[in-house]
N, C-alpha and C positions, 0 to 999 in steps of 0.2 A: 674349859678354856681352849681357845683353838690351838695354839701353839702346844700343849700337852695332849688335845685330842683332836686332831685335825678334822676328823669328820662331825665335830659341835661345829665347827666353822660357818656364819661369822659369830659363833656366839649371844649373847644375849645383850642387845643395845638398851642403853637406856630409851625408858619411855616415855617421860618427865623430864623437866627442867630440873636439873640437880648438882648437887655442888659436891666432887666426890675428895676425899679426903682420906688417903693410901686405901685401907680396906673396907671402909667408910663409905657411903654413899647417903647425904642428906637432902632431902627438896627443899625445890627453892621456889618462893612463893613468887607468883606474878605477876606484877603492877604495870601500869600502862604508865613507865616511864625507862628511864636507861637500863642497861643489865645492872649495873653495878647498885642503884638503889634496891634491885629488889632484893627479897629478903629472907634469911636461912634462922632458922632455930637452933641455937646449937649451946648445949650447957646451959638449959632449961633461960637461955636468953635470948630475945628476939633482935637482930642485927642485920645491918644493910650487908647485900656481897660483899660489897668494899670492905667495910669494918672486919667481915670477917677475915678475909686475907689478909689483910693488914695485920688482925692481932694472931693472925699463924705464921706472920714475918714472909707472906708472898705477896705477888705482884696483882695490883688493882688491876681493874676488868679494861683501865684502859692504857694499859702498858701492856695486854695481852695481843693474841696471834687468833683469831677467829681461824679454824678450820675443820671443811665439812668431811665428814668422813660417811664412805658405801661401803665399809666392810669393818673389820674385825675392830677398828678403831672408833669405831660406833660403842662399844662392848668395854665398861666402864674397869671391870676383870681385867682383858687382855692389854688397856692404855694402861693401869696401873704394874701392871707384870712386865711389859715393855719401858716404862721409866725405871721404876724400885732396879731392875736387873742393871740398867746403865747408869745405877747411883743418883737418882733426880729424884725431889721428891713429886708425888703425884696425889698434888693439890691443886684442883681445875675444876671451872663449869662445863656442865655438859647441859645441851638444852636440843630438842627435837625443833627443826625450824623445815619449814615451807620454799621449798626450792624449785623455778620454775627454770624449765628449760633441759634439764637436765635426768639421764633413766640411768639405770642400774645394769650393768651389763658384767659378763666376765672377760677377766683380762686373760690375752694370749700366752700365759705362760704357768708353767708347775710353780709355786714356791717353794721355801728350803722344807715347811714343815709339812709338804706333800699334798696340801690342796691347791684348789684351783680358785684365786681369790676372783674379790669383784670389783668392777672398775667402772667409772662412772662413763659416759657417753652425752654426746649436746643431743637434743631432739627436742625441737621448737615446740612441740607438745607436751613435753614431759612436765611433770607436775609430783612432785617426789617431797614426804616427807625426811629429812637426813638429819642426824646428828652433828652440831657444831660443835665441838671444842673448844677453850677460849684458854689458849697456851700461850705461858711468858717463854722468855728465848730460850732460856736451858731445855726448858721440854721441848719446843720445834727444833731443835738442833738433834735430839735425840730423838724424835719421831723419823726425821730426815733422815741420820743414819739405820734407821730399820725400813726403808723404802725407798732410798734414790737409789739402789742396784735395779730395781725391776721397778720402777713410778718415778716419773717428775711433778715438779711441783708447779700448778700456776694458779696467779692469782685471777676470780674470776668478778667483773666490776659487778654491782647489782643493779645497773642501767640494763643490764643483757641480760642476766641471770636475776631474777627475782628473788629476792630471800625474805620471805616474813617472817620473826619470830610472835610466839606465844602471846608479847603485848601487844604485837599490831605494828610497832617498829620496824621497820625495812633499813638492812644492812646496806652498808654504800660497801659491801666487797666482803671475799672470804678465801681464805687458800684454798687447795682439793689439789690431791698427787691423781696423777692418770696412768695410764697404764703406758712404758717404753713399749712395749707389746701388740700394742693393739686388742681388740675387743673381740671373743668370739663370735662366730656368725653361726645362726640357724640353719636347715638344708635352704631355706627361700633366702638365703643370704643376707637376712638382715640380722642386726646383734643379735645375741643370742640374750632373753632377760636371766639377770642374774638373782633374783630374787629367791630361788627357791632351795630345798635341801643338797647341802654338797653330794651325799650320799648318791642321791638321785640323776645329778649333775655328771657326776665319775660314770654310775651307770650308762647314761645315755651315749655319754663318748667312749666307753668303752662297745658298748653295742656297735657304733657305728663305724669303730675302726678295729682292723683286723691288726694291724700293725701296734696299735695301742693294746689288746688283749695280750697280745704275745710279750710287750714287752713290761706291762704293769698287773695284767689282769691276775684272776679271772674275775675280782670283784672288788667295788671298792674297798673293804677292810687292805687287800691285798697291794693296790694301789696307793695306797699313802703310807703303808709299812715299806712299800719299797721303794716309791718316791724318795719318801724323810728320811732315808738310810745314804742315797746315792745319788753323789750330783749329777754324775755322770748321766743316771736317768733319767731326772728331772732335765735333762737337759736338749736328750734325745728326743722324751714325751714333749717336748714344748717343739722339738725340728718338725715331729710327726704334725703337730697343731697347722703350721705352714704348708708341710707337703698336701695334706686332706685339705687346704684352701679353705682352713675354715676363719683364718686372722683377716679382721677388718683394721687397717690401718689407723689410729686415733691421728688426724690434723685439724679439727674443731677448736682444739684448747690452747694449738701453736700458739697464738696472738697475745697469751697472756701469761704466758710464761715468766717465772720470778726469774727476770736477770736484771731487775732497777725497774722495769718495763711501768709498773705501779705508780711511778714517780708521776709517769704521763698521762697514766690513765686515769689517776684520782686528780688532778686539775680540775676535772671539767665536772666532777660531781660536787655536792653539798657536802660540807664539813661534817660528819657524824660523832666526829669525836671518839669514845671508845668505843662505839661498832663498826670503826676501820680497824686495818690491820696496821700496826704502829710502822710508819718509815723509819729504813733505816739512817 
């Protein structure tokens, strides 16, 4: 789990649609019809999503919070270790969906537990599968507080961003936190993708800055022991990220930023019912 071993980072996302249940992780079958009709096995009894939350006293799929996660929140482990620790229980679909518009990139900054997470980026091309979440409010309120220090939250419409789930159903919207940071850039200046081993990732920036060696190196083991230890240096490694020019400013996702903004921007789409994200 990332948070106890920063170099797993992002850990292991689910790969199925699944319905996890604190240390529990069960599939959920896939019908070409709403989330909430389809269907989980659980106690040798076959039951609609709904029914099942319902009879674990949570919130139906259409009282929930659709949101897509590029990193450790993908990792069914690390959302369940991040609710249980803030007292919430963590009962929620997870389902891998088709997200058009949008790449995988790393955000400009150290986190607290020394790696260097990943942040999603617009790029009219991108074609990304990503994990959604379908979170009632206590869990978004506490996903929130484990990322609005370094991510904000926006909601993005699915007229722009394409989102198809597993039945074929296309989402009218979903949250995604972005990076307050900005995204790294490659030496040709474009983001840097974030797709691949942290390990690897640490490597390369430490290769290419001397000021980064000196002040985390010589390797990554060394670099997330001494990150996770000291804000202080997570803080400097993240000045160094600016000084070496390598932060691309995130302004793509301004526009849909959750400050009511949703109110206006789902007018103009189709009523989808529970694969919107509930107003408030």
């Amino acid at each position: 789990m990332p948070l106890v071993e920063p170099l797993s980072y992002p850990g292991r996302p689910a790969t199925a649609p699944s319905l996890l249940i604190g240390g529990e992780l069960l599939p959920l079958h896939v019908r070409r019809m709403r989330l909430g009709d389809w269907y989980v096995e659980r106690q040798a009894r076959q039951e609609s999503l709904d029914e099942a939350l319902l009879g674990l006293g949570r919130a139906v799929t259409g009282h929930r919070h659709p949101v897509i996660a590029v990193g450790s929140n993908a990792s069914p482990e690390q959302v369940r270790h991040k609710l249980t620790r803030l007292g919430v229980p963590a009962t929620l679909p997870m389902v891998p969906v088709r997200v058009r518009g949008l790449v995988v990139g790393c955000s400009g900054h150290i986190s607290s537990p020394g790696y260097v997470a990943r942040a999603p980026y617009a790029d009219p091309d991108g074609d990304t599968v990503l994990v959604v979440s379908w979170l009632d409010s206590a869990q978004l309120e506490a996903i929130d507080s484990t990322e609005l220090a370094n991510y904000r939250r926006a909601i993005l419409p699915g007229d722009v961003f394409e989102m198809t789930m597993p039945s074929g159903e296309r989402l009218g919207g979903a949250y995604i936190y972005f990076s307050a940071h900005g995204v790294l850039a490659d030496p040709d200046g474009m983001p840097r993708p974030g797709g691949g081993d942290q390990s690897e990732l640490l490597a390369a920036l430490l290769a290419a800055s001397p000021r980064l060696r000196e002040l985390l190196g010589p390797d990554p083991a060394a670099w997330v022991r001494k990150a996770g230890a000291d804000r202080a240096l997570r803080e400097e490694g993240t000045r160094i990220f600016g000084d070496e020019g390598w932060v691309l400013p995130q302004t793509d996702f301004l526009p849909y930023l959750d400050d009511g903004a949703e109110l206006r921007l789902y007018d103009d789409l189709p009523p989808l019912g529970d694969s919107l994200p509930p107003r408030p």
